[in-house]
N, C-alpha and C positions, 0 to 999 in steps of 0.2 A: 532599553530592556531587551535582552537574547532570547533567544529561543530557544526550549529542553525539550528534547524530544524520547519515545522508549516505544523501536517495533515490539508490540507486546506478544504477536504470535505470525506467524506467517506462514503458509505453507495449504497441501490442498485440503487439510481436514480443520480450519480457524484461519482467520486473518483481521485482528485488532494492531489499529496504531494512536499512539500518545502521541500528544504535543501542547507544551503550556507554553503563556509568554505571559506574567506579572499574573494577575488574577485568573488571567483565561485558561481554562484547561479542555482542551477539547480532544473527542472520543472518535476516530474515526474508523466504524466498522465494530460489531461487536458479533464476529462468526463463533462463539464457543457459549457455552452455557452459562447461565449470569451467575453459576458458584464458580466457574474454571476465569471465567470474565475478573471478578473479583480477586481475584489469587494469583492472578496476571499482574494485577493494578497492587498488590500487595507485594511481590518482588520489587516494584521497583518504589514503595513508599509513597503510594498514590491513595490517598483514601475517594475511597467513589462520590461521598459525598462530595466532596471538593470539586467533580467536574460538572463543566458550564455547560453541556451541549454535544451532541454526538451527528456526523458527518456520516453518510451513508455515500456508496461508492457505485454498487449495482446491488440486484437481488437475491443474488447465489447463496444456499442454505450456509458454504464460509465464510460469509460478511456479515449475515442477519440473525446467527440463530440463535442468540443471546440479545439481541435487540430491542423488541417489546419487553423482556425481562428488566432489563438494566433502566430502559425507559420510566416503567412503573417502580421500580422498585426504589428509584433515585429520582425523578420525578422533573427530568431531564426531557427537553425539545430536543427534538430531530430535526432534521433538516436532508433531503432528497428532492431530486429532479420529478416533473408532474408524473414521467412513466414509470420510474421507478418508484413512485410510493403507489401506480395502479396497480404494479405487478409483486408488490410482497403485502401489501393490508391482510392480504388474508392467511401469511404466515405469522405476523408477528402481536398477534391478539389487538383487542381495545385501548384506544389509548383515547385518551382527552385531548380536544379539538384545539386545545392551545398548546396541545406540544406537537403537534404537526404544521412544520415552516417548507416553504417551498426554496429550494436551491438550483437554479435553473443552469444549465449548461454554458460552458463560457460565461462565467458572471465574476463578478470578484466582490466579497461579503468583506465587512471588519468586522471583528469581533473583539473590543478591549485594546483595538490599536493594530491588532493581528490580522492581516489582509489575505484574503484563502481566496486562491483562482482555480475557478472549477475548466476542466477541459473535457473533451469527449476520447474516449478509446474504443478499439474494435473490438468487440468479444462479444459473444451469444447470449446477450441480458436485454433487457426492452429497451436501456438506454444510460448503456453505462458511462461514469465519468471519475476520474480524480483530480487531485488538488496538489496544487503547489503551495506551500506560505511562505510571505515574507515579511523583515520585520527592520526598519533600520539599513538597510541594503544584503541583508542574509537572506537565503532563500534555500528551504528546504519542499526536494519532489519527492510523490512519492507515485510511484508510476508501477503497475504490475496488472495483471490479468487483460494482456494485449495480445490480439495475434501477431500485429505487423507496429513498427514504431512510424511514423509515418512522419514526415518533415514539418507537419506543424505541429507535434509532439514536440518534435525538438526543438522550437523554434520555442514552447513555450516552456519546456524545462530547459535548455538550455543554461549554464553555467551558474549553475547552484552550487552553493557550500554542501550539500548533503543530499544525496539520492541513497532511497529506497527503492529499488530497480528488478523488477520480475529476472528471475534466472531459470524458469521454471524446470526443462529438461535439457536430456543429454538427448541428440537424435538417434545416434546409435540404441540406447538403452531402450529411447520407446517403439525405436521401429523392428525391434528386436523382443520385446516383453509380450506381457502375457495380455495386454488389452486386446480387446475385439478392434478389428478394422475402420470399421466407422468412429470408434472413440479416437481411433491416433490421428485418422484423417480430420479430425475436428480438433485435437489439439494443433496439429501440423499444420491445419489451415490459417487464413487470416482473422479470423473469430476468435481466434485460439489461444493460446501460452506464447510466450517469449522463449527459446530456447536461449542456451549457455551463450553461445556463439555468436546469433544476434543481440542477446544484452551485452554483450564486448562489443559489437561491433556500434552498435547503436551510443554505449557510451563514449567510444571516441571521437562520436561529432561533436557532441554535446559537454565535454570534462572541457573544463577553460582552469585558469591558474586560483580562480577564489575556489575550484571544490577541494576541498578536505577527506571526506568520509564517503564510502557508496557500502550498503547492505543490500546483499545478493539477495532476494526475495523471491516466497512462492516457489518454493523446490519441491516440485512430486516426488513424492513418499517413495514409491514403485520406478520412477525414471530417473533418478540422479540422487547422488551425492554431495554431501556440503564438500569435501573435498575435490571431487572430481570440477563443481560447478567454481570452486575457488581459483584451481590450477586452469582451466579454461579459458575464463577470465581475465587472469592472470597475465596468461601466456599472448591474446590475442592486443591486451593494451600494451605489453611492453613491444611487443615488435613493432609495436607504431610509435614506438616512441616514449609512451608514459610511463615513468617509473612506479612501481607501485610496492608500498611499503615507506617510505618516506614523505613523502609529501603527500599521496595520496592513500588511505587506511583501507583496506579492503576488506571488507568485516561479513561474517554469518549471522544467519537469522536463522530460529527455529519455532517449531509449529504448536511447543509447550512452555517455553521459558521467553522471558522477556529478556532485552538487551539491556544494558547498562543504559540509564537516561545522560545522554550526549548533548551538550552545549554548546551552539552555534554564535 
């Protein structure tokens, strides 16, 4: 059984991700309002009822603020690390005591056959983490809101059929824009975003001959361009060698519309 997948929003104002494998359909992240949530999942022919369970990432008001909604209203377990369910309870209203499961850091869950490895990332949350799935020998990462990629990052996404991959800024643009000081230094720092240039450079440890597909993720509204962060990209994997456009698809994600659901 493969793996379908659909970034359904990305970016710094929402970030939800699909992924089903035979019955299993899991929700990871529900950063938009659980009517924009819904309308997300209806672009790509998802009825909400249908999903098994929803994946939390960290706390950030773009990953949870449709969360308790979607919860209740579908009646759907969650699953978070122990800090991260201290640090948002009291954003994401009541919920009932059997839909809160614990997902603990570095752990690996099945769920229907679907094997999801949680990992730890740097970013300014109480304890943030994402997940890779694999399913059959495919393996889709979905890796974004990182200051720095760090070598057991890669070491745990490493040569995936499909990355979801933080591209967040262009440096020029944000060291240049209209943020306060302290905001760029926190993106700039290791807590921070992935710029264009290190999501290039970071995917050319990690691309081996099984990936397929990578979507550029988590692009600020204010610091970058889907184009600019494309041609970036672009530009820093083929000088090392990887052609892209033929064997490797290099695809946009946007922060209102869902992706076409892709088959690993």
């Amino acid at each position: 059984m493969s793996m379908r997948f659909s970034v359904l929003a990305s970016g710094s104002t929402g970030n939800a991700f699909y992924i089903e494998s035979g019955e299993e359909r899991i929700l990871v992240d529900a950063g938009l309002s659980g009517k924009k949530m819904e309308g997300l999942l209806d672009q790509v022919n998802i009825d909400p009822q249908s999903l098994s369970r929803i994946l939390v990432t960290h706390e950030h008001s773009d990953h949870i603020k449709g969360l308790g909604i979607m919860a209740r209203r579908y009646n759907l377990p969650i699953y978070a690390n122990e800090k991260t369910w201290n640090a948002m309870e009291g954003q994401i209203g009541k919920l009932s005591i059997d839909q809160k499961f614990h997902f603990s850091m570095e752990e690996t869950k099945t769920f229907g056959g679907l094997d999801v490895e949680s990992f730890a990332v740097s970013h300014d949350a109480a304890d943030p983490m994402f997940y890779t799935f694999h399913k059959d020998g495919k393996k889709v990462a979905l890796v974004t809101d990182l200051g720095y990629v760090s070598e057991r990052i890669k070491k745990t996404v490493e040569g995936a059929d499909a990355y979801i991959f933080e591209s967040n800024h262009d440096v020029s643009m944000l060291r240049m824009g209209r943020y306060p000081w302290n905001v760029k230094r926190r993106i700039l720092g290791d807590s921070g975003h992935v710029s264009n240039e290190d999501c290039a450079l970071a995917l050319t440890d990690i691309i081996t001959d099984q990936t397929k597909r990578i979507y550029l993720a988590h692009l600020s509204l204010d610091n970058n361009m889907k184009d600019l962060a494309h041609m970036s990209v672009k530009n820093v994997l083929e000088e090392r060698g990887i052609e892209v456009g033929s064997h490797i698809e290099l695809h946009d994600t946007d922060p209102q519309e869902a992706t076409p659901i892709f088959e690993v």
